[in-house]
TIMIFI-997354 format. One record per residue (C-alpha): x, y, z. Coordinates in nm, 3 decimals, decimal comma. Example, Ala and Ser with C-alpha at 12.3 -4.5 7.8 and 13.67 -1.06 7.14 Angstrom:
2
{rec {1,230 -0,450 0,780}},
{rec {1,367 -0,106 0,714}},
//
This chain:
311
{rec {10,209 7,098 9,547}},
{rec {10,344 7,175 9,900}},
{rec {10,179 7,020 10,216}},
{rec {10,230 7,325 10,375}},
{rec {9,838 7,446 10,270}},
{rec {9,562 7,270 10,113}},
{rec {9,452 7,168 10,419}},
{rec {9,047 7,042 10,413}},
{rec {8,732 7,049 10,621}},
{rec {8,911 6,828 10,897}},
{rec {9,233 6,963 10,944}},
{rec {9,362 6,990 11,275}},
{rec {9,413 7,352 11,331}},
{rec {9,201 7,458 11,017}},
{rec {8,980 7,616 11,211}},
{rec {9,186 7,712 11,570}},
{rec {9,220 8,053 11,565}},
{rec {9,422 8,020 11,898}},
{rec {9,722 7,790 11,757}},
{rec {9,975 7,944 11,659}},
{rec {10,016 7,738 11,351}},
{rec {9,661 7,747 11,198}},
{rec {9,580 7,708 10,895}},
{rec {9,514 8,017 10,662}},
{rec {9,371 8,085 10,319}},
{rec {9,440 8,433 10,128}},
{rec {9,232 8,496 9,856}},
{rec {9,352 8,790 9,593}},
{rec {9,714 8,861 9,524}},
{rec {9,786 9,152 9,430}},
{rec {10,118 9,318 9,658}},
{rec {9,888 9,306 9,985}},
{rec {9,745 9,008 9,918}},
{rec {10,118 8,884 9,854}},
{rec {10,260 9,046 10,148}},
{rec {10,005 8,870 10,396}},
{rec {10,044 8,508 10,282}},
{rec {10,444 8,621 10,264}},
{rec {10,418 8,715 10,670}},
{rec {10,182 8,409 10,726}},
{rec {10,466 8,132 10,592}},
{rec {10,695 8,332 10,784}},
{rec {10,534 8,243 11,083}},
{rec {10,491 7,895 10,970}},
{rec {10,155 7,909 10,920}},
{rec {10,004 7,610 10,654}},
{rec {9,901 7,856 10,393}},
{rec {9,647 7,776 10,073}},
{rec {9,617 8,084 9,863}},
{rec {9,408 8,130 9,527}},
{rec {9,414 8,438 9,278}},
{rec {9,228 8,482 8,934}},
{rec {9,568 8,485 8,763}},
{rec {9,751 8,157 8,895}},
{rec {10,099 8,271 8,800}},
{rec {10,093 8,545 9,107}},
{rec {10,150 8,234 9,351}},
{rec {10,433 8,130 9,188}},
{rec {10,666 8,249 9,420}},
{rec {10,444 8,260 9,749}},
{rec {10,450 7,828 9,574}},
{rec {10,786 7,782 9,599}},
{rec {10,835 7,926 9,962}},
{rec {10,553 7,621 10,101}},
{rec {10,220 7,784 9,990}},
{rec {9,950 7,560 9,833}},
{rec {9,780 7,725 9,544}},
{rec {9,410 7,597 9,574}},
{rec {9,241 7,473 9,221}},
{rec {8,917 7,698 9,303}},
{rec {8,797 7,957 9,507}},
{rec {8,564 7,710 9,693}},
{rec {8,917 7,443 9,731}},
{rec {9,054 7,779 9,915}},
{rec {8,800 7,801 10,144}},
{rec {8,783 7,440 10,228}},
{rec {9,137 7,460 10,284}},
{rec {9,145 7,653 10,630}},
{rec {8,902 7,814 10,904}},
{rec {9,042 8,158 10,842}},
{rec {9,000 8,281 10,463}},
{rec {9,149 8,622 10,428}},
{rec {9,002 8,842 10,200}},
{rec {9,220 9,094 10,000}},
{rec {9,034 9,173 9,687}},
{rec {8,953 9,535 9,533}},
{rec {8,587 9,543 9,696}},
{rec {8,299 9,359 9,809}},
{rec {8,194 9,326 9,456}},
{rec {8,470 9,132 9,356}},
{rec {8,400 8,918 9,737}},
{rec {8,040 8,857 9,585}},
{rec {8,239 8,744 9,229}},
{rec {8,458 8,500 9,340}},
{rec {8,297 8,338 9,639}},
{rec {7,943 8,348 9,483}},
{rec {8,009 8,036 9,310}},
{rec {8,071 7,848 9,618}},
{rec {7,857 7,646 9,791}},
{rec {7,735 7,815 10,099}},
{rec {7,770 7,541 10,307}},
{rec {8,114 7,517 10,286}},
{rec {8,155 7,857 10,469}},
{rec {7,972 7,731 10,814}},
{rec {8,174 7,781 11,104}},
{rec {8,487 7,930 10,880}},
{rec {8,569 8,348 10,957}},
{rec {8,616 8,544 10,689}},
{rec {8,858 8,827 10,752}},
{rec {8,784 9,143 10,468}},
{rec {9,017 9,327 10,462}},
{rec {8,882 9,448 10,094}},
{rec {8,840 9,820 10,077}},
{rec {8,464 9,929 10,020}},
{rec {8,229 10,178 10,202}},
{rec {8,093 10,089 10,564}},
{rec {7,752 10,015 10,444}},
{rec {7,874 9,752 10,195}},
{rec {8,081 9,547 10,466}},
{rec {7,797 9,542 10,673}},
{rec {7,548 9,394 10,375}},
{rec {7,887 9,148 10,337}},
{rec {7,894 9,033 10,681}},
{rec {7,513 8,967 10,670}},
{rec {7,621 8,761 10,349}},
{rec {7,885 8,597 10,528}},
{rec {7,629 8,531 10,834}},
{rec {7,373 8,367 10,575}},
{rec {7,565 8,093 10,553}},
{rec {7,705 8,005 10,896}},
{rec {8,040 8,195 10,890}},
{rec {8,194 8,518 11,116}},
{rec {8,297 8,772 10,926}},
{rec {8,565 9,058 11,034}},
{rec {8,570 9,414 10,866}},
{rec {8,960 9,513 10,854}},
{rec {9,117 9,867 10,740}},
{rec {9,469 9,811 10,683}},
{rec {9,676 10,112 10,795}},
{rec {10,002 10,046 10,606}},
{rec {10,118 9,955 10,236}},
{rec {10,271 9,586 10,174}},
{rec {10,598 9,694 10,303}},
{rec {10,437 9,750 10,666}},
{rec {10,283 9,410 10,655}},
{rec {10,421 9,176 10,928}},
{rec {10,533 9,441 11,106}},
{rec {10,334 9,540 11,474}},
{rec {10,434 9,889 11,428}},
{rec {10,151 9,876 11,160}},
{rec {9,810 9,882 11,242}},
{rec {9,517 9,730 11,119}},
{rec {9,123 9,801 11,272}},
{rec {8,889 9,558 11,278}},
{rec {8,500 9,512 11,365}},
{rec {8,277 9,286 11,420}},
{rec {8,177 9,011 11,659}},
{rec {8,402 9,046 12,004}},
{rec {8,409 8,673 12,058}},
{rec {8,557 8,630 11,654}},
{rec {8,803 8,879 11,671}},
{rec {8,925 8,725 12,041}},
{rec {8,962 8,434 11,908}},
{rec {9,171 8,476 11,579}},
{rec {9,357 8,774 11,728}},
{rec {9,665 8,584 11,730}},
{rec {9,650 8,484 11,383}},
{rec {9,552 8,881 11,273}},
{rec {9,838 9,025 11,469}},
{rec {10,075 8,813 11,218}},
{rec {10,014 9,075 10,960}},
{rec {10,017 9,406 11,175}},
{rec {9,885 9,515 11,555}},
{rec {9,528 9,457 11,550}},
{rec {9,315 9,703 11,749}},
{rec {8,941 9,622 11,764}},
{rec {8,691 9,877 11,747}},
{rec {8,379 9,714 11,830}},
{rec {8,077 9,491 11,710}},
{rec {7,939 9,725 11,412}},
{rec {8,062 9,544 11,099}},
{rec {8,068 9,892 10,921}},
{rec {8,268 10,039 11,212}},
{rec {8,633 9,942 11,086}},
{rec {8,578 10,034 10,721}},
{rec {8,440 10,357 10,808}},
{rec {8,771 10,402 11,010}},
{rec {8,978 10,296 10,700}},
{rec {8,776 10,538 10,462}},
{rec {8,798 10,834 10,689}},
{rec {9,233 10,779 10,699}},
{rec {9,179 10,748 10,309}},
{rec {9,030 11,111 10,293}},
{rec {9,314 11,292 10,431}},
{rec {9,544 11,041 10,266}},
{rec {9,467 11,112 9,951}},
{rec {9,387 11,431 9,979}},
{rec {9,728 11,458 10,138}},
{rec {9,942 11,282 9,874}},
{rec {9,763 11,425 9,586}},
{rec {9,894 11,816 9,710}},
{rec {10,189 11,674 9,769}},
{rec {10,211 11,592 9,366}},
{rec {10,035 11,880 9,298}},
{rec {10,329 12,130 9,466}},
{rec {10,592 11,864 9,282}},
{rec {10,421 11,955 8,947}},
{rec {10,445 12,306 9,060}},
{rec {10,812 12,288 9,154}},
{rec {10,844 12,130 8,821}},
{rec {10,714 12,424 8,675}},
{rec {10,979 12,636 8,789}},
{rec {11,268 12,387 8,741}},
{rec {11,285 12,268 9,108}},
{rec {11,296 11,860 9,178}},
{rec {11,112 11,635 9,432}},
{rec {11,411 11,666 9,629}},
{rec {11,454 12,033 9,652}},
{rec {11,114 12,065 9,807}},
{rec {11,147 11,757 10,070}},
{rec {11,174 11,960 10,399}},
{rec {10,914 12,218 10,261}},
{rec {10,646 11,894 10,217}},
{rec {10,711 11,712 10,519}},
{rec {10,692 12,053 10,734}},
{rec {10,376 12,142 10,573}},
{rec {10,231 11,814 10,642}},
{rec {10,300 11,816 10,959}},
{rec {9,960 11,919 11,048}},
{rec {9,975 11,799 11,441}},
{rec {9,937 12,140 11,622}},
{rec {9,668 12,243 11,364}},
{rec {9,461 11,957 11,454}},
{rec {9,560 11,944 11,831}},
{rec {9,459 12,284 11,815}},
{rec {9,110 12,322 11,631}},
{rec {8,989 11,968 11,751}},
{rec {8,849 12,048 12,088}},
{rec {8,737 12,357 11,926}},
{rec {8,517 12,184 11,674}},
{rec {8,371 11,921 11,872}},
{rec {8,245 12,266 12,051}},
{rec {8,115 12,384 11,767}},
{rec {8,296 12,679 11,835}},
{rec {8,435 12,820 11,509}},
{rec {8,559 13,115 11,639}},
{rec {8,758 13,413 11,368}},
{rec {9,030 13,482 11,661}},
{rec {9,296 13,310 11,504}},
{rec {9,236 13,239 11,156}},
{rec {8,913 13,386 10,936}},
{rec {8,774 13,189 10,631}},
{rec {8,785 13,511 10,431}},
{rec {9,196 13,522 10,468}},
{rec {9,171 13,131 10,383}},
{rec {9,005 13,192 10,028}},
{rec {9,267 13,500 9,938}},
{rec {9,516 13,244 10,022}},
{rec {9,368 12,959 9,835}},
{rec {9,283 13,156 9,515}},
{rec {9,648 13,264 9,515}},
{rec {9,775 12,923 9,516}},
{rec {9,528 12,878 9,226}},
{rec {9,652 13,152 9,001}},
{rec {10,041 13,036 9,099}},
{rec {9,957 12,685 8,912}},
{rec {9,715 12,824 8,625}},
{rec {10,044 13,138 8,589}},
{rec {10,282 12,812 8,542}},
{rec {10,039 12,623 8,324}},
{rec {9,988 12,354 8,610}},
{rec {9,673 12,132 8,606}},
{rec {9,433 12,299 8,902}},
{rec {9,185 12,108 8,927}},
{rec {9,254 12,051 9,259}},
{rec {9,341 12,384 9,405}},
{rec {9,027 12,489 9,222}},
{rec {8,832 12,238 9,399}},
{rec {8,951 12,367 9,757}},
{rec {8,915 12,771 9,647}},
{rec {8,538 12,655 9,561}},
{rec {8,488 12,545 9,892}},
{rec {8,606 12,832 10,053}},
{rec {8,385 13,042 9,849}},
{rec {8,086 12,860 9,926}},
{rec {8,218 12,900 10,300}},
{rec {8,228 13,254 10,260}},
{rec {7,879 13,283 10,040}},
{rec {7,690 13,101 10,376}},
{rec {7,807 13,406 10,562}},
{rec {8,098 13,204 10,756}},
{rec {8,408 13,494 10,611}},
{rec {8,465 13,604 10,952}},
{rec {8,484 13,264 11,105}},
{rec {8,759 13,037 11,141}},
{rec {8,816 12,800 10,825}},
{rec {8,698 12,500 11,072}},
{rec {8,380 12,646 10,984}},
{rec {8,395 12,466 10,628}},
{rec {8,315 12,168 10,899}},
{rec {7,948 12,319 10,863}},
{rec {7,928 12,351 10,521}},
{rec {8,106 12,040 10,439}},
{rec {7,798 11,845 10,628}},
{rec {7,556 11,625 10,443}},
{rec {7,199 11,835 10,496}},
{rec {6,954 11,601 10,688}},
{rec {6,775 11,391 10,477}},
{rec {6,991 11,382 10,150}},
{rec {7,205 11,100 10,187}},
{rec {7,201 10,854 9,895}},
//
């Protein structure tokens, strides 16, 4: 086992989020998990790392890592335990079993995906038994990782997040967005939205161009013009936050012809729509609550959770 992690309650910079050399622990390795204990022992930072499946450290072990027996040995090993794990739930299942005083005075950094309501019941958790805890929503894949042209946001305490910045910014740029521990995963989820919504028409125009015997490749410049969206949302932004949803430039009645017609392109070339369907709905419930003449920002409005009927 390398000396490189494993460290314990006393190690000298187990808990120093100012060296430069302190001690780390990364819990969960899947490729992010990987990639962050990767760019920590690049920076020759002792690193202890522990996974469900052992074999995943295998090669983060032979570069200097120290693959703790137990989740609770990982989190005795270093002041900073980052979290990369699918969700809170699975932060609940593998630190549950560990004795809460063992957390006192350590910071947990979560960078686990999960809504912003569930990282603030975590960092209560985390605040139970004597430790900081640091919402993260990382802004890149694994490839971006140790790279400051990535971003990450965090929340959370001020006086935490000083304090370990140098030891964040070893994974990406780390820009702080203030105390609420639900703050920097709401961040995260509201990037996943137009993500995914993003990617997923971009494989739903491939399987189109499929369709019709055109490759990925063919339709490159057509996909990254089209989601290029940067005067669209320069231009309706100020627009919206002034609730003015104006039918000068574009009307939501034009924006449902146009979305049916993508629909019956993919149903006439025996394409999945599910999703095109999905956006033509909402564009007819637009126009059924009277908005047809407005601008298609006005599915803002109808897109709104009523007062009162949150879950």
């Amino acid at each position: 086992m390398s000396d490189r992690g494993i460290g314990g309650d006393n190690g000298d910079n187990s808990s120093n989020g100012h060296n430069s050399n302190a001690s780390v622990t990364v819990i969960g390795l899947g490729p992010m998990g990987q990639a962050m204990a990767g760019a920590f022992l690049d920076r020759g930072h002792p690193v202890t790392v522990w996974n469900r499946t052992p074999s995943r450290a295998d090669a983060l072990v032979a570069r200097g890592a120290g693959l703790a027996g137990s989740a609770e040995e990982a989190v005795r090993a270093a002041g900073v335990v980052v979290l990369s794990l699918t969700d809170y739930d699975a932060m609940y299942a593998v630190l549950g079993g560990v004795d809460p005083a063992v957390f006192a005075g350590r910071v947990l950094v979560n960078l686990s995906s999960d809504t912003p309501e569930r990282a603030r019941a975590g960092a209560a958790w985390a605040a139970e038994r004597g430790a900081g805890h640091l919402t993260g929503g990382v802004l890149t894949p694994p490839s971006g990782i140790g790279s400051s042209e990535a971003t990450t946001f965090y929340s959370g305490p001020p006086d935490v997040f000083e304090a370990h910045r140098p030891v964040l910014e070893v994974l990406t740029a780390a820009e702080y967005k203030g105390e609420d521990p639900g703050l920097a995963a709401l961040l995260y989820q509201l990037n996943m939205v137009m993500f995914w919504t993003s990617l997923t028409s971009y494989w739903q125009a491939v399987a189109l161009a499929g369709a019709h015997g055109l490759k990925a490749a063919d339709i490159l410049p057509l996909a990254l013009d089209a989601t290029n969206l940067t005067q669209f949302l320069e231009f309706y932004t100020p627009r919206v936050d002034a609730g003015d949803h104006s039918g000068d430039v574009d009307r939501l009645a034009m924006g449902l012809a146009s979305a049916e017609h993508v629909l019956h392109t993919m149903r006439d070339a025996g394409v999945d729509g599910t999703l095109p369907a999905a956006v033509a709905e909402v564009f007819r419930r637009g126009v059924a609550s009277g908005h047809a003449g407005d601008s298609c920002s006005s599915l803002v409005e109808v897109l709104k959770v009523p007062a009162g009927s949150r879950g």
